[in-house]
PDB file of N, CA, C and O in Angstrom, chain B, residues numbered from 101:
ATOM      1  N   UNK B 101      13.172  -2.478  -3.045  1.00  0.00           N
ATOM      2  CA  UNK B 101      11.884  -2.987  -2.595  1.00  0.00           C
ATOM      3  C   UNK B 101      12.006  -4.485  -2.358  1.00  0.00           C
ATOM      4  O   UNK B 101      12.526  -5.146  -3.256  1.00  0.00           O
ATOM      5  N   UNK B 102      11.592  -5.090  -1.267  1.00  0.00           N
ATOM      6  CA  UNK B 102      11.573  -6.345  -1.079  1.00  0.00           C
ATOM      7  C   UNK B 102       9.530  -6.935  -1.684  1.00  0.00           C
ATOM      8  O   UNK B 102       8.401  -6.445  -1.667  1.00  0.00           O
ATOM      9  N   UNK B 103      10.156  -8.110  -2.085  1.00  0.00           N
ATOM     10  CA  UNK B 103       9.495  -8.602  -2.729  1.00  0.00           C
ATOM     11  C   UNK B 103       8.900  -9.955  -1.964  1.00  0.00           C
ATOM     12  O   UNK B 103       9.613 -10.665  -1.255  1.00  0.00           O
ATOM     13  N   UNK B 104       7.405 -10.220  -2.227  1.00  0.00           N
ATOM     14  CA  UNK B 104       7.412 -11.553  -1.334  1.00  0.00           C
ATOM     15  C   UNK B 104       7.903 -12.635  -2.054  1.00  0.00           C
ATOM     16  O   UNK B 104       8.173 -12.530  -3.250  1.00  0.00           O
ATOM     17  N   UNK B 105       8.056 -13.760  -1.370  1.00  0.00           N
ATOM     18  CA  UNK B 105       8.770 -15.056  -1.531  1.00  0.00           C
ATOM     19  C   UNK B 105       7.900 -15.999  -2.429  1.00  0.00           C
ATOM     20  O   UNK B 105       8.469 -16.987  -2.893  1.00  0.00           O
ATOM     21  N   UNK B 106       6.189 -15.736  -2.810  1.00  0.00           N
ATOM     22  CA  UNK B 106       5.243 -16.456  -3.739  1.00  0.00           C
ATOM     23  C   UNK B 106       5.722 -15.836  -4.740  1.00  0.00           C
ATOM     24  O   UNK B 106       5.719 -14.609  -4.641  1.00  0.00           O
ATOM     25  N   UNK B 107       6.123 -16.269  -5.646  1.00  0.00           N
ATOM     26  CA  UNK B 107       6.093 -15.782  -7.299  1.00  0.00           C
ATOM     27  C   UNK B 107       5.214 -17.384  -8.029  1.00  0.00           C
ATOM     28  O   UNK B 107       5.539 -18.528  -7.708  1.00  0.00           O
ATOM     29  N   UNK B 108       4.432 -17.138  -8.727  1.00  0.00           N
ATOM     30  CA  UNK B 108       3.961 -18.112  -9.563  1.00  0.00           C
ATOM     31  C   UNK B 108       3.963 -17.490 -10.999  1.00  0.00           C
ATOM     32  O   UNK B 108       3.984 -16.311 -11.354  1.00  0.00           O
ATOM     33  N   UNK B 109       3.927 -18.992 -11.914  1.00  0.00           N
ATOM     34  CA  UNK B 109       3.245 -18.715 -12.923  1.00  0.00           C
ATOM     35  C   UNK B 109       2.002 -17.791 -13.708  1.00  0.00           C
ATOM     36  O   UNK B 109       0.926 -17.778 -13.109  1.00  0.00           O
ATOM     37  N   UNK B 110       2.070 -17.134 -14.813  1.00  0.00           N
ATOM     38  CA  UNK B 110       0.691 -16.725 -15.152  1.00  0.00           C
ATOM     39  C   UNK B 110      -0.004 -18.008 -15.300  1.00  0.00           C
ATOM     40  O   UNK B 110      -0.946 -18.102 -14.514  1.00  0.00           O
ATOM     41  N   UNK B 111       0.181 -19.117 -16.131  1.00  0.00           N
ATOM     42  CA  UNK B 111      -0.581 -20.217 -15.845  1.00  0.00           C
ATOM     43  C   UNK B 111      -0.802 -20.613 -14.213  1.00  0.00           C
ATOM     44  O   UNK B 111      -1.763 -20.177 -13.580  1.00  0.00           O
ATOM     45  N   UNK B 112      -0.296 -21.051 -13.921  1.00  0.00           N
ATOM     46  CA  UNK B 112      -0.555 -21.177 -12.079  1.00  0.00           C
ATOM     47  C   UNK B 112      -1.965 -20.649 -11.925  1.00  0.00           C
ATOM     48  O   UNK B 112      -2.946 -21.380 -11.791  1.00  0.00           O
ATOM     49  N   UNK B 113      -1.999 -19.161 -11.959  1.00  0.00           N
ATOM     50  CA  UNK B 113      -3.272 -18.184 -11.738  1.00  0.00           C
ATOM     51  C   UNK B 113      -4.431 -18.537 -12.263  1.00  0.00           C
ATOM     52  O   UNK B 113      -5.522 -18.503 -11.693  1.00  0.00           O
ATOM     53  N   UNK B 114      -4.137 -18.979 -13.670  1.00  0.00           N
ATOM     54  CA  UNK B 114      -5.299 -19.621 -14.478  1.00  0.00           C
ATOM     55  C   UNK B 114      -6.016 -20.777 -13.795  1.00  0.00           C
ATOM     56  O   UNK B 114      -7.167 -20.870 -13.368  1.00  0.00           O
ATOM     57  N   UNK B 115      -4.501 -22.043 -13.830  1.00  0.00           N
ATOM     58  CA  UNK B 115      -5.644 -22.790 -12.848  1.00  0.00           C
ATOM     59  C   UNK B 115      -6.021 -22.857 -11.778  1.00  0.00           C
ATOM     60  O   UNK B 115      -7.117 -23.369 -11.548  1.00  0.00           O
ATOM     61  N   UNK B 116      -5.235 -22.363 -10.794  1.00  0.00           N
ATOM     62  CA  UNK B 116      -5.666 -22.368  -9.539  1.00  0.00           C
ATOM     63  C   UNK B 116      -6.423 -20.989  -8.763  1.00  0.00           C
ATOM     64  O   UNK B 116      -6.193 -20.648  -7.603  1.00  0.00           O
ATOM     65  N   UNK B 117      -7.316 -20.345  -9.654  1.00  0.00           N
ATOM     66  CA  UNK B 117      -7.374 -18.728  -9.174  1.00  0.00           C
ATOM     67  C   UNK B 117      -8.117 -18.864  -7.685  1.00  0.00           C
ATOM     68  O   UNK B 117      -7.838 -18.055  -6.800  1.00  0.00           O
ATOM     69  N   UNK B 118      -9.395 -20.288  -7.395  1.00  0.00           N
ATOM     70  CA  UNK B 118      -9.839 -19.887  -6.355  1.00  0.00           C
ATOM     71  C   UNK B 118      -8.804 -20.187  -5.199  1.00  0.00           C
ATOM     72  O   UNK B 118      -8.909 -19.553  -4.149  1.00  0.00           O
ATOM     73  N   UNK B 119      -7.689 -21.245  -5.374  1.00  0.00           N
ATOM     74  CA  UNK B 119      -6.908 -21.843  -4.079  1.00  0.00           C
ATOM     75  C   UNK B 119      -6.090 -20.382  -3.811  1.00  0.00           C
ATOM     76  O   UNK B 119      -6.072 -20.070  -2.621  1.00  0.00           O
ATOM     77  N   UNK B 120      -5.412 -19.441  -4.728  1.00  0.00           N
ATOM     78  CA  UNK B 120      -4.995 -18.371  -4.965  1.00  0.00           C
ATOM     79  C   UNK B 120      -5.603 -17.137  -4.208  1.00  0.00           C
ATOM     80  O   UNK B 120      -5.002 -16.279  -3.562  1.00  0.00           O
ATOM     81  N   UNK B 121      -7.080 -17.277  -4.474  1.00  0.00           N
ATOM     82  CA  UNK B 121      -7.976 -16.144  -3.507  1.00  0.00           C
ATOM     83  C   UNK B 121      -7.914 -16.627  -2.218  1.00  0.00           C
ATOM     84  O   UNK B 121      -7.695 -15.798  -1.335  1.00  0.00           O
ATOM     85  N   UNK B 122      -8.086 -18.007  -1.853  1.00  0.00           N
ATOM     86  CA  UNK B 122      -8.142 -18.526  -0.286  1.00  0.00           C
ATOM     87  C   UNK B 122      -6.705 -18.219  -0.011  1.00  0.00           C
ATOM     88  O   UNK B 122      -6.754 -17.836   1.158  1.00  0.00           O
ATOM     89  N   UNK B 123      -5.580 -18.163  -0.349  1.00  0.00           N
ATOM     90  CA  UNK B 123      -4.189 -18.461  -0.204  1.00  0.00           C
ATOM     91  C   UNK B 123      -3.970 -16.748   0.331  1.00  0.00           C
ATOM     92  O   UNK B 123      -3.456 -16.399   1.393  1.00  0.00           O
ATOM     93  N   UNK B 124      -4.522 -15.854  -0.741  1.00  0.00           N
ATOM     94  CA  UNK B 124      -3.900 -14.606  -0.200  1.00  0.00           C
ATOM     95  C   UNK B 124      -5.185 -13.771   1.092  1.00  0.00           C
ATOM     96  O   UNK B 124      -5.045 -12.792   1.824  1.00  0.00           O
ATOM     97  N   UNK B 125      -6.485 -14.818   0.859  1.00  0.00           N
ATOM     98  CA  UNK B 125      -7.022 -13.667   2.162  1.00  0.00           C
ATOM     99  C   UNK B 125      -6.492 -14.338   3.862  1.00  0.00           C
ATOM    100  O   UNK B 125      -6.368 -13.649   4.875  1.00  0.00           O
ATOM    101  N   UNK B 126      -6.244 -15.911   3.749  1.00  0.00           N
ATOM    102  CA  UNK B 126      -5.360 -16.448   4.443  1.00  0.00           C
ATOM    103  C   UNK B 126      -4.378 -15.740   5.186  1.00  0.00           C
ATOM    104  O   UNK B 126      -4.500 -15.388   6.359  1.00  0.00           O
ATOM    105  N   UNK B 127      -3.331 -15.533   4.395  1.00  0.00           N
ATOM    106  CA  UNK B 127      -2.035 -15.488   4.805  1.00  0.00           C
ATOM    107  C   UNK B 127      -1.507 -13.988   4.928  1.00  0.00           C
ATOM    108  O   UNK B 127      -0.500 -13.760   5.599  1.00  0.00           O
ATOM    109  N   UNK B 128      -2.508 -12.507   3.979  1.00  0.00           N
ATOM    110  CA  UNK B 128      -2.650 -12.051   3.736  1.00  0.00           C
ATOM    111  C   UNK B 128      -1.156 -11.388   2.926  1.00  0.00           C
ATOM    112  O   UNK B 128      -0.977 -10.170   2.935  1.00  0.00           O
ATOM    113  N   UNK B 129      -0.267 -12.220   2.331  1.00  0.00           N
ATOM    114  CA  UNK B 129       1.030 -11.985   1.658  1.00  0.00           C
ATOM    115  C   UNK B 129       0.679 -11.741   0.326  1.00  0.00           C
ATOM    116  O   UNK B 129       0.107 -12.695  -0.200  1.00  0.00           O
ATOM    117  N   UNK B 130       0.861 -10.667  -0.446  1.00  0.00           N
ATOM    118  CA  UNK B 130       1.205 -10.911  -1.615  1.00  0.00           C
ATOM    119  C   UNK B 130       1.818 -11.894  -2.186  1.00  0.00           C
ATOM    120  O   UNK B 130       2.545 -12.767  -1.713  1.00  0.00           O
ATOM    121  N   UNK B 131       1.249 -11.556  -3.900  1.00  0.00           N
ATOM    122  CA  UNK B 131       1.905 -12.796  -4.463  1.00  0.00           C
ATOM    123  C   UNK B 131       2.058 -12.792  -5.818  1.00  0.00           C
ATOM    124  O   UNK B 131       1.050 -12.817  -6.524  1.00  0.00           O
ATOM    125  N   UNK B 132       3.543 -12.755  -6.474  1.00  0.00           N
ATOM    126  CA  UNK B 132       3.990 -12.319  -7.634  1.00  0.00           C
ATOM    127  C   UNK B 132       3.417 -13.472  -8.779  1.00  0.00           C
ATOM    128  O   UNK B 132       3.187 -14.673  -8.636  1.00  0.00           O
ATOM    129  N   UNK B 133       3.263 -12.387 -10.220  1.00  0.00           N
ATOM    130  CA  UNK B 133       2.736 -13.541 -11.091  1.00  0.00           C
ATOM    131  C   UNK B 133       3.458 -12.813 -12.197  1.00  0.00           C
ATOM    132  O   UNK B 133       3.546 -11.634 -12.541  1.00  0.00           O
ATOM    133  N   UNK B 134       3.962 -14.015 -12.641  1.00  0.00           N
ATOM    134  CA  UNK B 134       5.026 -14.163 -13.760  1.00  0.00           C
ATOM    135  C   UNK B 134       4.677 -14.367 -14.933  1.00  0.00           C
ATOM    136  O   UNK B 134       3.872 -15.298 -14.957  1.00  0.00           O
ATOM    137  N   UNK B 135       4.933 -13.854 -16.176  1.00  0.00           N
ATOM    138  CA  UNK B 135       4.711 -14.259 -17.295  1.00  0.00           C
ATOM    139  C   UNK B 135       6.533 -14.325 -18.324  1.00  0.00           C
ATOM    140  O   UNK B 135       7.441 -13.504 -18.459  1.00  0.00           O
ATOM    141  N   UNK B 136       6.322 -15.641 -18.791  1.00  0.00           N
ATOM    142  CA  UNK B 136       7.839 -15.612 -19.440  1.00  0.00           C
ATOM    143  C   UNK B 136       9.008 -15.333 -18.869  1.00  0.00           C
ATOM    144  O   UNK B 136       9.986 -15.093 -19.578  1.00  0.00           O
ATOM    145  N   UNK B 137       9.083 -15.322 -17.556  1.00  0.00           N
ATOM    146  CA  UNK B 137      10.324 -15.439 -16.170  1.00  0.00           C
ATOM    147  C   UNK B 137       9.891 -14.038 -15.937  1.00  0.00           C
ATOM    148  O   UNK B 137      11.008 -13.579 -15.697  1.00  0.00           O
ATOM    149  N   UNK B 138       9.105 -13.036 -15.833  1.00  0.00           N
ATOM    150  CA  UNK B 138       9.720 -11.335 -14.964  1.00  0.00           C
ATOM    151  C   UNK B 138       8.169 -11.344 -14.882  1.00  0.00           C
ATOM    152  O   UNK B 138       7.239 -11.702 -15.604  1.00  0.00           O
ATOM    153  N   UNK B 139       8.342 -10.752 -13.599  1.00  0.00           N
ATOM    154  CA  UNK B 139       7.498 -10.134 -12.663  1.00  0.00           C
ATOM    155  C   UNK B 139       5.901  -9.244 -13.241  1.00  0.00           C
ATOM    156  O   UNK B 139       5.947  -8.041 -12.982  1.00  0.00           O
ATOM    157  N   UNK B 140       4.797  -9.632 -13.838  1.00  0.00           N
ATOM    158  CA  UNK B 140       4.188  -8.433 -14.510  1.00  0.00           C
ATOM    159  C   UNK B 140       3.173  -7.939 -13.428  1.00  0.00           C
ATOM    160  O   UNK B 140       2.838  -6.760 -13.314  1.00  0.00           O
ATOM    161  N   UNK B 141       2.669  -9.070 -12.564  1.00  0.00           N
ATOM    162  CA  UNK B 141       1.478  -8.541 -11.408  1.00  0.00           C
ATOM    163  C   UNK B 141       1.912  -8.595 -10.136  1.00  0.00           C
ATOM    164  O   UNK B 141       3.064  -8.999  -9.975  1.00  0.00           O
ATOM    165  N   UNK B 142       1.179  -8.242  -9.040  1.00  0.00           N
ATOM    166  CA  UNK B 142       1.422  -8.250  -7.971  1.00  0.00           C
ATOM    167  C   UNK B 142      -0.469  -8.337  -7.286  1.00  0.00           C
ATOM    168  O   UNK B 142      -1.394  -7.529  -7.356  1.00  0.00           O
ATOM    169  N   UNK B 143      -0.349  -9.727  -6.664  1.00  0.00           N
ATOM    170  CA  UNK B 143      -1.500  -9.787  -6.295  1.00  0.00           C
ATOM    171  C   UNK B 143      -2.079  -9.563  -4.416  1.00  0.00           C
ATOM    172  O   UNK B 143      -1.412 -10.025  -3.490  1.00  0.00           O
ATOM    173  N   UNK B 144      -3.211  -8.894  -4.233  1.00  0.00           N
ATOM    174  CA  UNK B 144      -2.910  -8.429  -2.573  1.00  0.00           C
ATOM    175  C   UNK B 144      -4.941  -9.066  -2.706  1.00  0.00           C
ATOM    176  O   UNK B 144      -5.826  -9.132  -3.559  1.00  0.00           O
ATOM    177  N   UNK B 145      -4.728  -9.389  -1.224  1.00  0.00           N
ATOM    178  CA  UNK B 145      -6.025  -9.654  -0.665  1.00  0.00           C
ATOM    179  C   UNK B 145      -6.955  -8.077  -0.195  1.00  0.00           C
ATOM    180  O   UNK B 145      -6.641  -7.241   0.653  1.00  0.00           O
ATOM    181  N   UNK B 146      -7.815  -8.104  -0.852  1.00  0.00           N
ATOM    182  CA  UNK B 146      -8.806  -6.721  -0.793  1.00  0.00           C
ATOM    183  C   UNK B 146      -8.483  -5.767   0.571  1.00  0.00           C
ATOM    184  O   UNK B 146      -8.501  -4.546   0.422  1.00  0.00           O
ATOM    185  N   UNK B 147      -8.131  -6.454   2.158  1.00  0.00           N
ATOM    186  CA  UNK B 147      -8.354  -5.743   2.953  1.00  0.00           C
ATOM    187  C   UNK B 147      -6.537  -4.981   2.903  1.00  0.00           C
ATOM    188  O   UNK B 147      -6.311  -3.787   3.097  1.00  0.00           O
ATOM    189  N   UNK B 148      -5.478  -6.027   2.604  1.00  0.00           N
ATOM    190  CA  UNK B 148      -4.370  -5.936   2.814  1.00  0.00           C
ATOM    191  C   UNK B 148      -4.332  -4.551   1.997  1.00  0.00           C
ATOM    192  O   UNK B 148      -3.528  -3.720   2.421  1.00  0.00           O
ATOM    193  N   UNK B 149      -5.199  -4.162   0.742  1.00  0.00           N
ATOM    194  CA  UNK B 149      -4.649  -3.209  -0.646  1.00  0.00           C
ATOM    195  C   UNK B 149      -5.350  -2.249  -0.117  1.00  0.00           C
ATOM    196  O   UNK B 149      -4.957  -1.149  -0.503  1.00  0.00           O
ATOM    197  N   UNK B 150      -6.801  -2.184   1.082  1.00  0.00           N
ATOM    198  CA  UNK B 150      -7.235  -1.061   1.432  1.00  0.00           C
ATOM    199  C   UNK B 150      -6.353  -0.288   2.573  1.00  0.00           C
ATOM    200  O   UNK B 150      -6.231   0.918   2.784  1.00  0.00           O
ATOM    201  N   UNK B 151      -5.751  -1.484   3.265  1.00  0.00           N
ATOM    202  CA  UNK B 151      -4.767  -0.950   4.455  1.00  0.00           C
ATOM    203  C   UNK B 151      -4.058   0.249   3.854  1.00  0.00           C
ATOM    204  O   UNK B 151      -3.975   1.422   4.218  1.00  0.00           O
ATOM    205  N   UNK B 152      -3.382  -0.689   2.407  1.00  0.00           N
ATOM    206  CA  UNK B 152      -2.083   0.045   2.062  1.00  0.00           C
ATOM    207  C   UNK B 152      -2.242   1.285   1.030  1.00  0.00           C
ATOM    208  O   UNK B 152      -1.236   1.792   0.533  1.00  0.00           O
ATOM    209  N   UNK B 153      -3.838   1.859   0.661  1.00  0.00           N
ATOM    210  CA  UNK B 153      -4.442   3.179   0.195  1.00  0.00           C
ATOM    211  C   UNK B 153      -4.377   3.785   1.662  1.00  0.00           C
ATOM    212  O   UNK B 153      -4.045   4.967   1.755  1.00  0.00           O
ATOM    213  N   UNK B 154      -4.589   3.262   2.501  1.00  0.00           N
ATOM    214  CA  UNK B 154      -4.917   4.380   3.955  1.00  0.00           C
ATOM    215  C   UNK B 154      -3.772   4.551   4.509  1.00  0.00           C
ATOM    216  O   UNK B 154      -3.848   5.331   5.459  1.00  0.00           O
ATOM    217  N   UNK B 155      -2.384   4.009   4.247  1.00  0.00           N
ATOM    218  CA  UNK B 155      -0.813   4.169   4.874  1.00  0.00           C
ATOM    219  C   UNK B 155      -0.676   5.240   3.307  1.00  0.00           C
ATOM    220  O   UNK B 155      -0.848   6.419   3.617  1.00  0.00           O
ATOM    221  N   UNK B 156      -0.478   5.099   2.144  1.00  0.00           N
ATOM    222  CA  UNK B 156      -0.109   6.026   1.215  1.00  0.00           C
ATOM    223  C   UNK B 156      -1.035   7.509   1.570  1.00  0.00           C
ATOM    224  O   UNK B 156      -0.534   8.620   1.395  1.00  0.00           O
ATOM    225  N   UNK B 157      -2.392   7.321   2.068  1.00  0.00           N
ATOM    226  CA  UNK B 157      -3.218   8.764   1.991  1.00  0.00           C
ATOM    227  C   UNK B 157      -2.216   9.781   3.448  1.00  0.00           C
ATOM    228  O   UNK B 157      -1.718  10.896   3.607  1.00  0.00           O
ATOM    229  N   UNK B 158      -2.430   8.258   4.349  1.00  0.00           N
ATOM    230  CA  UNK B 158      -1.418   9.428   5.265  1.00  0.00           C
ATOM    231  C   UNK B 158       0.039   9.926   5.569  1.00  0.00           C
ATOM    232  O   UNK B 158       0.477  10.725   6.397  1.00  0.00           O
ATOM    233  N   UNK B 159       0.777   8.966   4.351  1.00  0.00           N
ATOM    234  CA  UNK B 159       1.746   9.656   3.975  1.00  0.00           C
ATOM    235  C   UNK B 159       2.050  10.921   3.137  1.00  0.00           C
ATOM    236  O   UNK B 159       2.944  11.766   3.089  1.00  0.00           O
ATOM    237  N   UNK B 160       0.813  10.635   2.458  1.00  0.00           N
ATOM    238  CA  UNK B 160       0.729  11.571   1.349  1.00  0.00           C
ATOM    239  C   UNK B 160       0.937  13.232   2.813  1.00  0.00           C
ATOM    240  O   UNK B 160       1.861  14.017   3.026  1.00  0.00           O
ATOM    241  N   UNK B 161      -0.445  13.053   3.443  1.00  0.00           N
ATOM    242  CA  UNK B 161      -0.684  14.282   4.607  1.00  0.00           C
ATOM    243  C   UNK B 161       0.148  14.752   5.117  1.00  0.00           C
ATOM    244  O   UNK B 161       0.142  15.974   5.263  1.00  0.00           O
ATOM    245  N   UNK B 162       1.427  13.801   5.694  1.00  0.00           N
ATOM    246  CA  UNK B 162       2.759  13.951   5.952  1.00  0.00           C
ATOM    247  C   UNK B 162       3.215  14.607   5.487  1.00  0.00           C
ATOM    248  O   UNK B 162       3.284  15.732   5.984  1.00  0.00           O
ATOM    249  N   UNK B 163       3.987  14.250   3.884  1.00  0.00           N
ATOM    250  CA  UNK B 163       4.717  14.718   2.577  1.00  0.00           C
ATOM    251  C   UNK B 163       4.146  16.342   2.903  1.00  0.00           C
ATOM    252  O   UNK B 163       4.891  17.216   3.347  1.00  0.00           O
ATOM    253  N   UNK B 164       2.679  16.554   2.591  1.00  0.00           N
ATOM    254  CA  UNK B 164       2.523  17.799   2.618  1.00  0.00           C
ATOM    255  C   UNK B 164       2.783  18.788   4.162  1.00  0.00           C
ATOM    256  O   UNK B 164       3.313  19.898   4.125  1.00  0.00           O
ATOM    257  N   UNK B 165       2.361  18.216   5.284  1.00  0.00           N
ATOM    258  CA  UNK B 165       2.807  19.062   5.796  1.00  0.00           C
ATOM    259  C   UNK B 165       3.952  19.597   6.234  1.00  0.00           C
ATOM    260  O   UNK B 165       4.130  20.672   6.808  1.00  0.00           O
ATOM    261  N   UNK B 166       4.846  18.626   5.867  1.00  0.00           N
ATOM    262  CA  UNK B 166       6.622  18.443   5.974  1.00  0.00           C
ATOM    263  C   UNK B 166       6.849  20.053   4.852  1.00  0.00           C
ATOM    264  O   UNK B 166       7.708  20.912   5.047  1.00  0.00           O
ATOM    265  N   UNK B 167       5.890  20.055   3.819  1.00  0.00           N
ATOM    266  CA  UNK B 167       6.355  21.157   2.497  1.00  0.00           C
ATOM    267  C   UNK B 167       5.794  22.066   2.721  1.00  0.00           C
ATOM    268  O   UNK B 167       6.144  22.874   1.860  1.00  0.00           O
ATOM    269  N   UNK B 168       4.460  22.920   3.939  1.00  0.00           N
ATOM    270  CA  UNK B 168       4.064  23.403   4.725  1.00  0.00           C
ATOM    271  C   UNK B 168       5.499  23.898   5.644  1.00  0.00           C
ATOM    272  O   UNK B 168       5.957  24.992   5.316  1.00  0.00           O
ATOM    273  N   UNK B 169       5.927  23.448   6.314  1.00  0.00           N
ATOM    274  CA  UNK B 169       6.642  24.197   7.288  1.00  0.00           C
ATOM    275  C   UNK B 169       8.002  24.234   6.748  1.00  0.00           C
ATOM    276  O   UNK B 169       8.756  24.593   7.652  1.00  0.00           O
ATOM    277  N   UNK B 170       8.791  23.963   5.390  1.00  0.00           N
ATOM    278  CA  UNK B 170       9.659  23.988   4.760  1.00  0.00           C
ATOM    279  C   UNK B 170       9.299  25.104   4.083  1.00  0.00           C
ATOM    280  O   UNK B 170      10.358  25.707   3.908  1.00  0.00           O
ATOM    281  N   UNK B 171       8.437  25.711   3.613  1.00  0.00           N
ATOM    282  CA  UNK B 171       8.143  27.343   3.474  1.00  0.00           C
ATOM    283  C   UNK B 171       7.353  28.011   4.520  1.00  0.00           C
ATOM    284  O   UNK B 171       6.598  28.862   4.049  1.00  0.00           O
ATOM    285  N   UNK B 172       7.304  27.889   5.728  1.00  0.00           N
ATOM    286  CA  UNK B 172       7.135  28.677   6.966  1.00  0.00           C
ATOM    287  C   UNK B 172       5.817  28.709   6.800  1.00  0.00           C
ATOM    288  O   UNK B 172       5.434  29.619   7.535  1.00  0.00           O
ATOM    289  N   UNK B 173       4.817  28.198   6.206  1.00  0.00           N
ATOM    290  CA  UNK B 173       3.362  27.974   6.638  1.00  0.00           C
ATOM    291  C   UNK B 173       3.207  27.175   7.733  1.00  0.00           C
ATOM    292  O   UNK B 173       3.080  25.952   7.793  1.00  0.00           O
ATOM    293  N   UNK B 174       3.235  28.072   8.665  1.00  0.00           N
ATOM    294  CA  UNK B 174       2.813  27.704  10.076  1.00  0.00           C
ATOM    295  C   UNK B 174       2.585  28.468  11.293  1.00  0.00           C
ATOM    296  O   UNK B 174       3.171  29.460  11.728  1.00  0.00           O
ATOM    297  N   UNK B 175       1.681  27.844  11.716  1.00  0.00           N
ATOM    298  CA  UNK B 175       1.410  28.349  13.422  1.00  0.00           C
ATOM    299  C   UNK B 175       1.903  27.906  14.540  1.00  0.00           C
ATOM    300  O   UNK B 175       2.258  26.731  14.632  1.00  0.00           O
ATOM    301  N   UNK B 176       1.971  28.499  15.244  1.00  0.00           N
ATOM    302  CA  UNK B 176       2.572  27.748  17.107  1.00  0.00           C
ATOM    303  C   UNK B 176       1.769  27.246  17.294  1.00  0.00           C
ATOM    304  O   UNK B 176       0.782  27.778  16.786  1.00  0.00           O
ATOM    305  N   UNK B 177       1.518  26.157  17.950  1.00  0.00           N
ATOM    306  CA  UNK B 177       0.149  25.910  18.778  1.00  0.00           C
ATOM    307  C   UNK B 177      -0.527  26.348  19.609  1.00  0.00           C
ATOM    308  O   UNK B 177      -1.623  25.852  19.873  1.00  0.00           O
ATOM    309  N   UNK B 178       0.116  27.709  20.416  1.00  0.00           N
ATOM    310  CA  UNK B 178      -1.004  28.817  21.731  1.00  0.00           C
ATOM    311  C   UNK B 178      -1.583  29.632  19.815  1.00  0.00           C
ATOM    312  O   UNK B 178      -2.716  29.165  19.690  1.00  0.00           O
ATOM    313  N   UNK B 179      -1.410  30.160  19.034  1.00  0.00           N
ATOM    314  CA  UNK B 179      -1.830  30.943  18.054  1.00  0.00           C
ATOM    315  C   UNK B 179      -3.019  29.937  17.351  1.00  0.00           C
ATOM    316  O   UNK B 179      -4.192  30.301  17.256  1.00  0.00           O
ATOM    317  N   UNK B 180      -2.545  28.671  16.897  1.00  0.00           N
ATOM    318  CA  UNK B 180      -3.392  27.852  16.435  1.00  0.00           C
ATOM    319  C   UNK B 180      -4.845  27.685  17.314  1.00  0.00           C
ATOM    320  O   UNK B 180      -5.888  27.621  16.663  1.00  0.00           O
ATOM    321  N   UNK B 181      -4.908  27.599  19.109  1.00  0.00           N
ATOM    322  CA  UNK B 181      -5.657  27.228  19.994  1.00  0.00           C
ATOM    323  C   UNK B 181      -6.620  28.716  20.243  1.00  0.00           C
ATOM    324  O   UNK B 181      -7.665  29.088  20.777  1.00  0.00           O
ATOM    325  N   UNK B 182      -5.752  29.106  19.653  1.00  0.00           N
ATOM    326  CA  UNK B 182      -6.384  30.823  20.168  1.00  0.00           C
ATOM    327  C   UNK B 182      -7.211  31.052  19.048  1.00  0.00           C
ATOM    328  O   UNK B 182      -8.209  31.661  19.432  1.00  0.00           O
ATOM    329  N   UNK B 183      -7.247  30.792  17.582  1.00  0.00           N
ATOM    330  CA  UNK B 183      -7.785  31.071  16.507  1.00  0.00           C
ATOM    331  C   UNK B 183      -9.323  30.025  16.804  1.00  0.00           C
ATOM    332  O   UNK B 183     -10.417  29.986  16.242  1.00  0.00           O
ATOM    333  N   UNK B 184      -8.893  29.490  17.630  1.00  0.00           N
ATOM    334  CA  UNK B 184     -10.237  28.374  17.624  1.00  0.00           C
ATOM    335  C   UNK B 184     -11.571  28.803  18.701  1.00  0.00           C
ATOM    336  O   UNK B 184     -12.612  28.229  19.019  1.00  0.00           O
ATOM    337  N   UNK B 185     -10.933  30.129  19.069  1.00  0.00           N
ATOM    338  CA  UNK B 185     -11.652  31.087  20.088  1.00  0.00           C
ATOM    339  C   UNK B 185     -12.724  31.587  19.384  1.00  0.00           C
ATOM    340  O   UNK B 185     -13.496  32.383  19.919  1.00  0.00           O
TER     341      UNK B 185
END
């Protein structure tokens, strides 16, 4: 997994949380927050974290229909068009 290039402090966050909120709806990059040198948060601007629920939901749809036609649950599409008769 690539990681973005902001890593800060957990202090950092403390003091600077509003330059932090302007910084990530800005730029819209994540941005790592550190406590005692390793990685514990990962911070995303509200629209960037809704994007990335609506790329996981339709992967998820994917995943399944990939496991759908890997056990032969499926239709042709003249059978599928015809059922809609």
């Amino acid at each position: 997994m690539k990681f973005p290039t902001q890593a800060k402090p957990l202090s950092y966050l403390k003091k600077h949380a509003d330059k932090i909120v302007e910084e990530l709806c800005e730029t819209r990059q994540p941005m790592l927050i550190t406590q005692h040198g390793s990685v514990k948060l990962v911070l995303m601007d509200l629209k960037s974290y809704e994007e990335q629920k609506e790329t996981f939901a339709l992967l998820r749809i994917l995943a399944l229909g990939n496991c759908e036609i890997e056990q032969g649950e499926y239709s042709s599409a003249d059978e599928f068009f015809t059922s809609l008769n």
